[in-house]
Backbone bond lengths (Angstrom), bond angles and torsions (degrees), N, CA, C in turn:
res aa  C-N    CA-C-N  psi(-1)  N-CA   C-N-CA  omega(-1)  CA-C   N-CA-C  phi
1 X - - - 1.469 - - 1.527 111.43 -
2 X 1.620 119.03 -51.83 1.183 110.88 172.93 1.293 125.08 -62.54
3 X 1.170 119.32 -35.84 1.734 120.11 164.94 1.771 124.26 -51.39
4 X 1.302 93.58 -21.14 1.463 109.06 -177.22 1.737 108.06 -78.36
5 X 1.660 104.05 -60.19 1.172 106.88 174.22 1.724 128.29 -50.00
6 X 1.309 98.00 -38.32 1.671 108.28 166.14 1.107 118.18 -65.07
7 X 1.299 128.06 -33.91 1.383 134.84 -178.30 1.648 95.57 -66.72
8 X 1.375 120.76 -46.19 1.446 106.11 -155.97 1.946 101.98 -96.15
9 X 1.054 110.80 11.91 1.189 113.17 171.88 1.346 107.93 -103.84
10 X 1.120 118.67 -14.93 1.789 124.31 166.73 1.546 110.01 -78.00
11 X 1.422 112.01 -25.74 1.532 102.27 -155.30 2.168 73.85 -105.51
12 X 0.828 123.60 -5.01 1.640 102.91 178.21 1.358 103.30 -102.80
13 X 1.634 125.26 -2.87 1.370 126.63 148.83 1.560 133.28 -58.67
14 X 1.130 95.96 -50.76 1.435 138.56 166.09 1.812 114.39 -36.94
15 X 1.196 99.61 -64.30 1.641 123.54 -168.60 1.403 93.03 -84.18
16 X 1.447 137.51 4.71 1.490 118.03 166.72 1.733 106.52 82.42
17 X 1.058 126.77 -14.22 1.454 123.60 -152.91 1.740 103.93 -82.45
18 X 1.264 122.28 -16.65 1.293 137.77 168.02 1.692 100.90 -76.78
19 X 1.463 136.60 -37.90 1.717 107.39 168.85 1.650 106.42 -74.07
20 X 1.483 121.57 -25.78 2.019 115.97 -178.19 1.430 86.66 -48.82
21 X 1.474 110.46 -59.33 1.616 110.29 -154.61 1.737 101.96 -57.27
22 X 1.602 124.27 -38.96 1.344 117.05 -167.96 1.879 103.45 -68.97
23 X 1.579 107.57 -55.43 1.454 111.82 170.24 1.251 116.10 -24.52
24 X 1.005 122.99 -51.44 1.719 129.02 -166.24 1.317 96.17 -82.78
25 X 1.087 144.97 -49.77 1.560 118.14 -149.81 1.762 83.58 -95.78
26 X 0.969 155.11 -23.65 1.699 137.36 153.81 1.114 110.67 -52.57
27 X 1.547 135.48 -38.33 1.597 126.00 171.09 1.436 96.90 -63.28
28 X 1.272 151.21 -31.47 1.480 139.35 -166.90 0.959 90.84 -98.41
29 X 1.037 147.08 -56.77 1.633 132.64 -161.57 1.597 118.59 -70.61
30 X 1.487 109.29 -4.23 1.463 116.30 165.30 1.706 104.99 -121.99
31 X 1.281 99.38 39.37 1.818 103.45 163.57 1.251 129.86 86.71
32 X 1.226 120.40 -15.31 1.889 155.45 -176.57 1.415 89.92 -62.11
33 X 1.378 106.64 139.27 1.705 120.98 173.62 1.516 92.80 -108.94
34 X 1.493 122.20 112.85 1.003 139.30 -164.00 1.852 120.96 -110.13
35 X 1.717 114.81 102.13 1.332 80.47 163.54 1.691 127.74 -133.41
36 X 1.235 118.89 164.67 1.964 119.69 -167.52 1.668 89.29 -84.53
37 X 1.820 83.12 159.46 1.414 92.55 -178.57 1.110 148.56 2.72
38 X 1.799 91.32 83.39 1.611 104.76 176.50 1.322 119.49 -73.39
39 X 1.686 129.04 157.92 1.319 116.23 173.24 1.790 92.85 -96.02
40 X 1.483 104.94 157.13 1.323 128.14 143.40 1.081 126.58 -139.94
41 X 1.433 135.51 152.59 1.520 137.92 179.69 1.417 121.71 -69.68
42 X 0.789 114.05 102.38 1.554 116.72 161.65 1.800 141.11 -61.57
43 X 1.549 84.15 49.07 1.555 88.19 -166.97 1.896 135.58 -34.40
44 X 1.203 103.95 6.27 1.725 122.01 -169.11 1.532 78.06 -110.19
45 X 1.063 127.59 -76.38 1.251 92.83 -178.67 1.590 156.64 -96.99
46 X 1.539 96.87 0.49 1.493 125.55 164.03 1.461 82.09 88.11
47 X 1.227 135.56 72.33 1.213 142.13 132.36 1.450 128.58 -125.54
48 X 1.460 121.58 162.83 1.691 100.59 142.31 0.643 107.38 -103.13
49 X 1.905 119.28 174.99 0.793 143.36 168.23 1.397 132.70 -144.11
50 X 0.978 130.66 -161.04 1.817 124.32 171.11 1.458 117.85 -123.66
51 X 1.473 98.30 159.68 1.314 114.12 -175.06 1.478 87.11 -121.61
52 X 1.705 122.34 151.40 1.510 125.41 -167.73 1.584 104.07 -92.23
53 X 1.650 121.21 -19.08 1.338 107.57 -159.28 1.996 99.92 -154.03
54 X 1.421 121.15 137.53 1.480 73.72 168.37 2.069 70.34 -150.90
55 X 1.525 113.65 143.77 1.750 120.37 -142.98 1.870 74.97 -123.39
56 X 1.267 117.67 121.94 1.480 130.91 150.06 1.311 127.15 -83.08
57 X 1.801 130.89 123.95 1.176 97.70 168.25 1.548 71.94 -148.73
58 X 1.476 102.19 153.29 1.860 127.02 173.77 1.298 119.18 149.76
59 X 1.325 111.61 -160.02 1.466 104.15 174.04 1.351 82.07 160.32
60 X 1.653 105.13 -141.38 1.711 111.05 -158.63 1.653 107.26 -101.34
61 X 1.282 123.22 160.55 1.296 129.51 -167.20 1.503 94.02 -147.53
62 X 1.771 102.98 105.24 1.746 112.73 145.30 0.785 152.85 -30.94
63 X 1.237 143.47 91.79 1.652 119.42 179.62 1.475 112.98 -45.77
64 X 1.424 113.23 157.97 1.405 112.06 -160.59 1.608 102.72 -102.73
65 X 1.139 104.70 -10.29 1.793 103.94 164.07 1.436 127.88 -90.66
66 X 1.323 110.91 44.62 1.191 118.93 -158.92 1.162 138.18 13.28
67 X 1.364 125.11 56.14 1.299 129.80 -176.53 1.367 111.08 -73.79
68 X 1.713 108.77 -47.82 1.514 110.46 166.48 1.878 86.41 119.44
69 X 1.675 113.70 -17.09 1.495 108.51 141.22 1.472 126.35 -31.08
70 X 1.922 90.09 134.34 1.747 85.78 -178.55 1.542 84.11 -144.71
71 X 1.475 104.52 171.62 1.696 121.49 159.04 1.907 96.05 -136.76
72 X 1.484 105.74 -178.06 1.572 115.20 176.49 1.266 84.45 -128.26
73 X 1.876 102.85 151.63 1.043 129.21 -157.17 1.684 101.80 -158.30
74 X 1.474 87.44 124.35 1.800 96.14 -161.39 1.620 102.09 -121.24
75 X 1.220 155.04 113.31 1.078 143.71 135.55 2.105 122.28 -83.48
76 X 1.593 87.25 119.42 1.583 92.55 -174.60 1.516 113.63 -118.53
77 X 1.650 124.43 133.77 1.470 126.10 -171.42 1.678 85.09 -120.13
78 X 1.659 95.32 113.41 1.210 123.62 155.34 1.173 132.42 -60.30
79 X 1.537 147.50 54.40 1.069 139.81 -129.88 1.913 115.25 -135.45
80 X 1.649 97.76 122.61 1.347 120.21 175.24 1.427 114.63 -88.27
81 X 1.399 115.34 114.67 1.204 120.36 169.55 1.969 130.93 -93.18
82 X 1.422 113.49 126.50 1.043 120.03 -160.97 1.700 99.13 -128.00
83 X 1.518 104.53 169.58 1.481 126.76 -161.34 1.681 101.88 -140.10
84 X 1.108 131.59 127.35 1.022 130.99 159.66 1.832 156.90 -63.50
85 X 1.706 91.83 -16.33 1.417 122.45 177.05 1.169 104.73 32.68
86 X 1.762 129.03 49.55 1.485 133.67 167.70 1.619 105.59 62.91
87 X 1.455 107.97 19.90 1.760 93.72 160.35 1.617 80.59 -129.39
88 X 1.752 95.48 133.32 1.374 116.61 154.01 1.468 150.99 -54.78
89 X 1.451 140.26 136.21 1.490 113.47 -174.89 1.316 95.56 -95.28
90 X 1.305 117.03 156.16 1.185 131.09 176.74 1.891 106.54 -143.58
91 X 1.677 114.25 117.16 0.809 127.66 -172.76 1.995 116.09 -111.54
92 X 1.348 122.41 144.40 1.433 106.33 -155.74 1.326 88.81 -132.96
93 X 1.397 99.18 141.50 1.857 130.55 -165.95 1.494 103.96 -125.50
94 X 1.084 131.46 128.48 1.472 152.90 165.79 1.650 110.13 -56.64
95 X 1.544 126.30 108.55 1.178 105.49 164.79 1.154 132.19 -74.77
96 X 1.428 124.97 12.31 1.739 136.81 169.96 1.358 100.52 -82.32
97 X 1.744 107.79 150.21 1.635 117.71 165.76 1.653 107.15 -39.75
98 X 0.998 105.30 139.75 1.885 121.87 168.83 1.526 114.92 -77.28
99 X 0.928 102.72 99.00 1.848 104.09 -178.90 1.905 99.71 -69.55
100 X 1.717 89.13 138.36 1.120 91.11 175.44 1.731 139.72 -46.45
101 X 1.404 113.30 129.76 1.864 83.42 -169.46 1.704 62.39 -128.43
102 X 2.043 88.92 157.98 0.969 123.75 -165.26 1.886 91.26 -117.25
103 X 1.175 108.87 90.33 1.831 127.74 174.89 1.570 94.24 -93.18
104 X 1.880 77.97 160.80 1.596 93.24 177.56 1.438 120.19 -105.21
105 X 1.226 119.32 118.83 1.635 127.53 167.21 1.490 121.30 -74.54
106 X 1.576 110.45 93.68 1.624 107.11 -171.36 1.677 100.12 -64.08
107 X 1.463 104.47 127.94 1.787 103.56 137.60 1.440 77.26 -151.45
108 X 1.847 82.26 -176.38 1.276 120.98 170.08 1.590 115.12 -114.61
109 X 1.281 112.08 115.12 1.920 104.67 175.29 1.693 101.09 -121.38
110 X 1.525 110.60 145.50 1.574 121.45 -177.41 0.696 98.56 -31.37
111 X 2.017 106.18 -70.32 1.300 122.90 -153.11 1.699 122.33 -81.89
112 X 1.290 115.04 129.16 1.412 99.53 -170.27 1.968 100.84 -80.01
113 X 1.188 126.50 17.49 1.688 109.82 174.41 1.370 92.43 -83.88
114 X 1.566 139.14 -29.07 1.186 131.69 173.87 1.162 124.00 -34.85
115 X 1.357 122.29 -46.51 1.674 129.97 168.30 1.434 108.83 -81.29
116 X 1.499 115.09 -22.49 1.826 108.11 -169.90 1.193 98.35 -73.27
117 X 1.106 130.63 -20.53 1.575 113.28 -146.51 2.127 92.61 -142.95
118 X 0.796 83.36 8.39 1.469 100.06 170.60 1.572 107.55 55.02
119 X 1.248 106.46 25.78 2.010 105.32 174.37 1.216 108.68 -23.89
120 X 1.679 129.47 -62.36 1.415 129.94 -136.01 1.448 77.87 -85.09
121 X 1.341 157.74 -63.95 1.478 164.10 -129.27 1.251 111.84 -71.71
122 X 1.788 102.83 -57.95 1.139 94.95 151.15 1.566 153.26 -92.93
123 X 1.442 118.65 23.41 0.771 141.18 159.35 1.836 115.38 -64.72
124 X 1.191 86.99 -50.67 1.245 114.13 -165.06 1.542 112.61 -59.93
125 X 1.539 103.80 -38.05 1.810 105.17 -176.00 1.186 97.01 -87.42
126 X 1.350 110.79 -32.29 1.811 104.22 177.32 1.692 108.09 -39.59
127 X 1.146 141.10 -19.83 1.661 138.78 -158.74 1.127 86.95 -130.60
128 X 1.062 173.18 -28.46 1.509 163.39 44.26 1.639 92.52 -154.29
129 X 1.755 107.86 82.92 1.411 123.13 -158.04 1.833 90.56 -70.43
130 X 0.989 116.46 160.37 1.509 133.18 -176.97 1.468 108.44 -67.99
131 X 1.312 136.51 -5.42 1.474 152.70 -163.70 1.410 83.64 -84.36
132 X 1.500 124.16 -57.30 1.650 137.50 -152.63 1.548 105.80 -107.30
133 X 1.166 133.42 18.07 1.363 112.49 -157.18 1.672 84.12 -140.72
134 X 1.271 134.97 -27.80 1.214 140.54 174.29 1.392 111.72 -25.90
135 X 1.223 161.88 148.86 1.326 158.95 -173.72 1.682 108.61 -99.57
136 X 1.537 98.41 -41.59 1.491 101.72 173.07 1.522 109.39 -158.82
137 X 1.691 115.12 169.00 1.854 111.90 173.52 1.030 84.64 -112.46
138 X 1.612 96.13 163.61 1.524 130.05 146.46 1.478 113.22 -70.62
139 X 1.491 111.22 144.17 1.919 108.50 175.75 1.194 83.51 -116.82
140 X 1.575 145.60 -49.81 1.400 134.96 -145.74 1.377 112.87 -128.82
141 X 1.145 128.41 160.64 0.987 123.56 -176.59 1.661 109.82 -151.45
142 X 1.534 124.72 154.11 1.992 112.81 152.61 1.562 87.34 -167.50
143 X 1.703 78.96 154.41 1.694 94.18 174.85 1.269 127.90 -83.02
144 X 0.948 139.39 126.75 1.696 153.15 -171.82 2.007 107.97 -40.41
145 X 1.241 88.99 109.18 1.930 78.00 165.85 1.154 106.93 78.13
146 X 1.388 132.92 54.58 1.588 132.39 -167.71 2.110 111.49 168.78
147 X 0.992 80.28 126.53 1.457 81.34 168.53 1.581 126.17 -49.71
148 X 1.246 119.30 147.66 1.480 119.47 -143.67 2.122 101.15 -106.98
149 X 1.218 86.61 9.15 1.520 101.18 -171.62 1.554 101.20 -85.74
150 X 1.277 118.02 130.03 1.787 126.84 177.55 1.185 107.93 43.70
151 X 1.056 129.74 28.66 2.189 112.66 179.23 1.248 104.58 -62.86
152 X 1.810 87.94 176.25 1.485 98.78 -162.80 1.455 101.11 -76.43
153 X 1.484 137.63 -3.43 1.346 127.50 175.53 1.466 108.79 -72.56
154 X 1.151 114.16 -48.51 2.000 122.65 154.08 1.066 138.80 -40.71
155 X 1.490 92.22 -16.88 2.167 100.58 -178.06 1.419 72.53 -118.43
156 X 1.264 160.15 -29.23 1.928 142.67 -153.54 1.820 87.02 -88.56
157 X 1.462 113.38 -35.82 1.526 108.70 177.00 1.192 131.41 -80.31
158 X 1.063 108.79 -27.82 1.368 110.99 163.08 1.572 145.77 -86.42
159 X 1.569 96.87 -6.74 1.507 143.96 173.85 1.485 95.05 -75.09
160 X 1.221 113.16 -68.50 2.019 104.64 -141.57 2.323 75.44 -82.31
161 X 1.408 125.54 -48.75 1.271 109.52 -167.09 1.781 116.11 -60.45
162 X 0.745 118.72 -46.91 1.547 123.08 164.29 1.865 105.34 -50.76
163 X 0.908 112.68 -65.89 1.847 105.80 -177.09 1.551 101.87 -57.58
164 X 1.050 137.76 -19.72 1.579 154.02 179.53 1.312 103.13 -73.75
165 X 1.287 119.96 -63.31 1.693 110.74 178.16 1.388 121.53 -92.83
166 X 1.460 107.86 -7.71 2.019 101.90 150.38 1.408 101.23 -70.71
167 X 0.798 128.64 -100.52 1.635 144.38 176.10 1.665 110.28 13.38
168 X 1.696 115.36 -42.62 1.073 138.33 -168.25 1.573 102.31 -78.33
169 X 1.344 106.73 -62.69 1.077 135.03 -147.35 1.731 118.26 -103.72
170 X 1.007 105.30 13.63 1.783 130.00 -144.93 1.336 105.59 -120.18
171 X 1.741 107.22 -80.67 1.688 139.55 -161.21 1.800 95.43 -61.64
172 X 1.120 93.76 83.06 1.085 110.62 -177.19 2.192 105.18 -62.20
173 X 1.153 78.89 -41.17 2.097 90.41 -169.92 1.940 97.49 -59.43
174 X 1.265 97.18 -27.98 1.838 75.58 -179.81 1.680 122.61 -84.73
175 X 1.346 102.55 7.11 1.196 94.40 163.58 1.349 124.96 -85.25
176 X 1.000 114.18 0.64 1.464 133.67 163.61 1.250 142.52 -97.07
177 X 1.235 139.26 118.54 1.591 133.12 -159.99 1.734 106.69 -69.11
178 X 1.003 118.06 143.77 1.560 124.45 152.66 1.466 104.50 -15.63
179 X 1.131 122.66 158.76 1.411 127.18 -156.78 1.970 89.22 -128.08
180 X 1.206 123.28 116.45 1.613 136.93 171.69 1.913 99.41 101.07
181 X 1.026 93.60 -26.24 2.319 75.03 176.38 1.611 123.28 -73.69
182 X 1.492 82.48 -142.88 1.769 86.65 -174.29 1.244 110.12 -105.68
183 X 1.428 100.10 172.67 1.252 109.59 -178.73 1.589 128.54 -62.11
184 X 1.390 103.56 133.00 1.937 94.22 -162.76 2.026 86.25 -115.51
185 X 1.234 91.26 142.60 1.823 111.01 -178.15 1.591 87.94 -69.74
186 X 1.552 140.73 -70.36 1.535 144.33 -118.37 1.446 85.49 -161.92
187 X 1.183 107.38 154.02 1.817 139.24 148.47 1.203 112.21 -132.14
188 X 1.348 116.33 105.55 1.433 132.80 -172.37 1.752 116.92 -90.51
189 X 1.089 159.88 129.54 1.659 150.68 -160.54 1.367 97.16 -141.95
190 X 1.165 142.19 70.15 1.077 111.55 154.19 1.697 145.07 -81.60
191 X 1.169 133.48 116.03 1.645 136.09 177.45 1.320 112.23 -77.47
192 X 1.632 93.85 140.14 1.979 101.04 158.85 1.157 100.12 -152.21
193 X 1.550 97.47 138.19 1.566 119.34 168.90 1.550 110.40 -66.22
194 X 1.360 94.48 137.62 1.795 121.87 170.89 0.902 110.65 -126.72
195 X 1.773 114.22 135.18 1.574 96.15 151.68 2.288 90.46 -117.76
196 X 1.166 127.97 174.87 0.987 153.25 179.14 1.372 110.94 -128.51
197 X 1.403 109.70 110.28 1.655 118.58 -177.47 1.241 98.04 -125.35
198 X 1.544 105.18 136.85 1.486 115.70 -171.53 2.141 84.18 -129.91
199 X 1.465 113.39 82.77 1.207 143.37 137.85 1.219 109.86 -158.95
200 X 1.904 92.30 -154.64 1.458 110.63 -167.43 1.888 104.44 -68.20
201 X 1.235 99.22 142.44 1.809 106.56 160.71 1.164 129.21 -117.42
202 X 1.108 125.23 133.77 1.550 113.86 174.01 1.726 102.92 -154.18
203 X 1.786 98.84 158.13 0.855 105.83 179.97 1.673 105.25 -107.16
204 X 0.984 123.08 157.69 1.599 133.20 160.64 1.495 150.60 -123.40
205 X 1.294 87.99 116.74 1.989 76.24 -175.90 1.314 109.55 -120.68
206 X 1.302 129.35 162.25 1.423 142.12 -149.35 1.158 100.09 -147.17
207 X 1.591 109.33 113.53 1.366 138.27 -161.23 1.149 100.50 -129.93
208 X 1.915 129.08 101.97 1.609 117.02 173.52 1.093 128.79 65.04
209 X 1.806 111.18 7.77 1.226 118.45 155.41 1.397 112.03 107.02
210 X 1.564 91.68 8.46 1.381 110.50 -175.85 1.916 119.78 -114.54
211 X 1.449 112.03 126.65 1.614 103.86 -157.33 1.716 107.37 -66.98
212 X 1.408 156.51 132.08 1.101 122.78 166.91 1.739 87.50 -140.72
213 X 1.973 79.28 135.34 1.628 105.95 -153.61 1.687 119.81 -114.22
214 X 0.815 128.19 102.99 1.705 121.39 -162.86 1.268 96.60 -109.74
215 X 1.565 117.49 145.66 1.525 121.58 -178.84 1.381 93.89 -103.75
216 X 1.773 97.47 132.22 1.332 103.77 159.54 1.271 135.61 -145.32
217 X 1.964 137.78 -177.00 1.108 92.25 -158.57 1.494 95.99 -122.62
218 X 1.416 135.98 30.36 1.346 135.24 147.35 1.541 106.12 -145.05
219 X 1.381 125.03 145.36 0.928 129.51 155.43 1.280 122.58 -139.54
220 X 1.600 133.21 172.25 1.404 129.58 -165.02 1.692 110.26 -122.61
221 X 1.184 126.50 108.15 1.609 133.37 171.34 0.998 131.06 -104.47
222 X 1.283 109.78 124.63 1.827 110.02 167.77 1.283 148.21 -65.28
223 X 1.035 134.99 100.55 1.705 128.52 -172.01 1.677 125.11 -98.84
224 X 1.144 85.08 113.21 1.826 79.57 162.98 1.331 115.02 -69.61
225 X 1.447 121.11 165.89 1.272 138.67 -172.33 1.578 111.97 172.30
226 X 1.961 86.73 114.03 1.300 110.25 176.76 1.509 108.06 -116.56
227 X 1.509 108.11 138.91 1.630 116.37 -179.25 1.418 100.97 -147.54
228 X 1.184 99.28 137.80 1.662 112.07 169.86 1.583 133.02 -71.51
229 X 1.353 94.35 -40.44 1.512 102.58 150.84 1.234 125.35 -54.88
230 X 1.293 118.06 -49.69 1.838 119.80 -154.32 1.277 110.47 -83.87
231 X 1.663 100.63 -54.68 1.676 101.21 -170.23 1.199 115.88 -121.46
232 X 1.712 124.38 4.14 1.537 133.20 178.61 1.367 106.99 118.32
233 X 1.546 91.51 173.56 2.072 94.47 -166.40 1.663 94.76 -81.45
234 X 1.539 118.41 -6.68 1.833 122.03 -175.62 0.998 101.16 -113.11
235 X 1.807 154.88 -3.28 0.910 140.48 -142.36 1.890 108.82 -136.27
236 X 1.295 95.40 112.77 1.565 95.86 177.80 1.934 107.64 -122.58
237 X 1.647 95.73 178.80 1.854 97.21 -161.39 1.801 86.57 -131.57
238 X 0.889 87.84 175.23 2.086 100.78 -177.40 1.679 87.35 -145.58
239 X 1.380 84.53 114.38 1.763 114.93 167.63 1.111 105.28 -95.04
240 X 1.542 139.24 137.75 1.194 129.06 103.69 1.311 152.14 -65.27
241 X 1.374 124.37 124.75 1.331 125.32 -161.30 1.544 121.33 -128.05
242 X 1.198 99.74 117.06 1.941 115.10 -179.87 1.365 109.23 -51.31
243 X 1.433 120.77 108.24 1.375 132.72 147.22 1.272 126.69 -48.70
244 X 0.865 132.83 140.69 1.666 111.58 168.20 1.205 103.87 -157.57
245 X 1.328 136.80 150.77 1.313 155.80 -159.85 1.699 104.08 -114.33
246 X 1.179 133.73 119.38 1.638 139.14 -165.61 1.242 95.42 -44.21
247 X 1.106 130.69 -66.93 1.609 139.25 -163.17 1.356 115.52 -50.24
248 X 1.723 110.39 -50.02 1.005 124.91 139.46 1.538 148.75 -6.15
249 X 1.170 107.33 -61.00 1.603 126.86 -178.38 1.665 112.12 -45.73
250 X 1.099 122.01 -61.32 1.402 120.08 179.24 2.022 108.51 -43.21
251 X 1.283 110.16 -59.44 1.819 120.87 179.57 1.561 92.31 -46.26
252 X 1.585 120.11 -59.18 1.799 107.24 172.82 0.960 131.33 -11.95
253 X 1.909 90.48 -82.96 1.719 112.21 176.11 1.750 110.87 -37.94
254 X 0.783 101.78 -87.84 1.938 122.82 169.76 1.676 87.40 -8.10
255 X 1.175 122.49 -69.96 1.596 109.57 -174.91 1.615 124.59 -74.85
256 X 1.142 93.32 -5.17 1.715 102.85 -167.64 1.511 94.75 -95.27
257 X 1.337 128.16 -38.80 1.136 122.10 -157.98 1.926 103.86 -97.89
258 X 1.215 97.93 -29.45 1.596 101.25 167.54 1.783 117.44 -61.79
259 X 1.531 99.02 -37.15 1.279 100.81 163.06 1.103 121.03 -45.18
260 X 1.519 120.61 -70.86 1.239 142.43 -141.93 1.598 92.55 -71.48
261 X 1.182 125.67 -48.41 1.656 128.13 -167.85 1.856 92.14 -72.90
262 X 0.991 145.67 -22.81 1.271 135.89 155.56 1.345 130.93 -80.77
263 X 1.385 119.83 -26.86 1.347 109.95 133.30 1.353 156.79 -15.24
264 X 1.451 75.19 -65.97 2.139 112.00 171.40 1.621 96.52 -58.70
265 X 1.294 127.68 -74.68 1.493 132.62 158.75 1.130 116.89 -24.17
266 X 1.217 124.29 -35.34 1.563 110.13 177.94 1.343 121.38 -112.74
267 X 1.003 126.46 30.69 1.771 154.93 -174.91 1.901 89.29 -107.88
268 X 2.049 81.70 -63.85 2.070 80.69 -155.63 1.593 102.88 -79.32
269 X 1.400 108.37 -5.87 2.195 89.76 162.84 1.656 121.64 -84.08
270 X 1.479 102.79 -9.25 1.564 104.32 165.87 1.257 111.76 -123.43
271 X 0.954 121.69 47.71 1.653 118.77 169.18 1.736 113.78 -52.19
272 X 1.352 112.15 -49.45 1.258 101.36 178.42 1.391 145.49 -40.65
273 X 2.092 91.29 -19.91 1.319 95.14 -179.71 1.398 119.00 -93.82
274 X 1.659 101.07 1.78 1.754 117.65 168.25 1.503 106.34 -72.84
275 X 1.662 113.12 -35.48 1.366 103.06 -165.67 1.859 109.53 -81.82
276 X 1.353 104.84 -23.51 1.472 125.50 164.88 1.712 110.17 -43.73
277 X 1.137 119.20 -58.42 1.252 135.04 174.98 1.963 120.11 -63.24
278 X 0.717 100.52 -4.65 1.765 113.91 -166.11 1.812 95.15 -129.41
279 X 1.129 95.33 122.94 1.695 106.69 157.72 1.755 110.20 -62.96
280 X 1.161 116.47 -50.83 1.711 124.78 -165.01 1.193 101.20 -133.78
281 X 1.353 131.61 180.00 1.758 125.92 139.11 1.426 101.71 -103.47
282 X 1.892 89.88 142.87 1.832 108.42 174.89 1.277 117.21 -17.07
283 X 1.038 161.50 112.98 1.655 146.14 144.99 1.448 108.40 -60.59
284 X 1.459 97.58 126.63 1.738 108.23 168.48 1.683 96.36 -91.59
285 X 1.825 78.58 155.80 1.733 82.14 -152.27 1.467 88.13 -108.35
């Protein structure tokens, strides 16, 4: 029996499932409505499946002229947790300028002028959200000392972007207001992919043919993603997706959440241009 129990406390070391469990109770203990293994559909392969973590934080946002106007306001980190088993990730950066690429930022907003007119976007550089402020992406990536076929950086990418556009595209109930309150202007959702790596990180650039590798403990990568279901048998999206290094994770939060409360601020000093965008606000019924 005791050999057994040791055995299975090695293999739940092993399987990573001890950092989901650490991830989560730091998303709760800094206020995050947190939940484990979510399902999402995997339309490529006609399954579900799970996502290890996915951290809530928002609620309602005032207009700042006291009207007593509000919208809801959701920021959600989609997040796959991974283990390194003494092979490293190593992710690769271009030392040429980064031409602009035009990636996709999943949310969901009521109102569709939110996307026409690009409210959230520009909202967004106004605080100089971490989407825009990045210096450079990663395009490629492989893990150190291991065959380059399916790794876990390939299943962590394809994991948090797929649970990202169910999640988005899915939650059917938020398109709907609370059922007996008041009237809400917007329901705002925004998602971002995470993955959480509890090894080594590094980034790489290749200078003259030469690798030069700095460990670090977040970085930001781009993914393509093509699905036949989602966006057509021709049609693919460019994600960006938060790296993060275990140790790491707390310095994240700290920026994610400073964001997010300036955000909120910069929604409720232009509300008007929410109410501009909306014929009425939603009635909860």
């Amino acid at each position: 029996m005791l050999n057994e129990i040791e055995a299975i406390k090695e293999d739940i070391l092993e399987s990573g499932f001890s950092l989901e469990l650490e991830t989560s109770r730091l998303l709760r203990n800094r206020g995050w409505r947190v939940q484990n293994s979510v399902y999402y559909m995997d339309w490529d392969a006609g399954r579900a499946c799970e996502i290890d973590v996915i951290g809530t934080r928002g609620g309602q946002i005032f207009a700042a002229d006291g009207s007593g106007d509000f919208l809801l306001f959701y920021y959600n980190l989609i997040i796959e947790c991974k283990k390194d088993d003494g092979k490293p990730w190593v992710f690769f950066f271009s030392v040429e300028p980064e031409p602009r690429v035009k990636f996709e930022h999943k949310r969901y907003p009521s109102i569709a002028g939110l996307y026409r007119y690009s409210f959230l976007e520009t909202r967004e550089k106004n605080i100089q959200h971490h989407y825009f402020t990045v210096p450079r992406r990663s395009r490629s990536h492989r893990v150190a000392f291991r065959d380059q076929t399916n790794t876990p950086i390939h299943q962590a990418v394809d994991a948090v972007i797929k649970a990202t556009v169910f999640r988005t595209e899915s939650d059917s109930h938020l398109k709907r207001p609370p059922q007996g309150g008041p009237p809400i202007w917007a329901i705002i959702w925004l998602c971002y992919p995470v993955i959480v790596f509890d090894g080594h990180l590094y980034e790489c650039t290749i200078i003259n043919d030469e690798p030069n590798l700095n460990s670090v403990g977040y970085l930001q990568h781009l993914a393509d993603h093509q699905s036949r279901k989602e966006m057509g048998a021709l049609g693919f999206e460019t994600f960006p997706i938060d790296v993060v290094q275990s140790d790491h994770l707390d310095k994240f939060l700290d920026r994610i959440e400073q964001e997010h409360e300036e955000l909120m601020a910069e929604i409720a000093n232009n509300f008007a241009l929410v109410r501009e965008m909306a014929d009425q606000p939603t009635k909860a019924r």
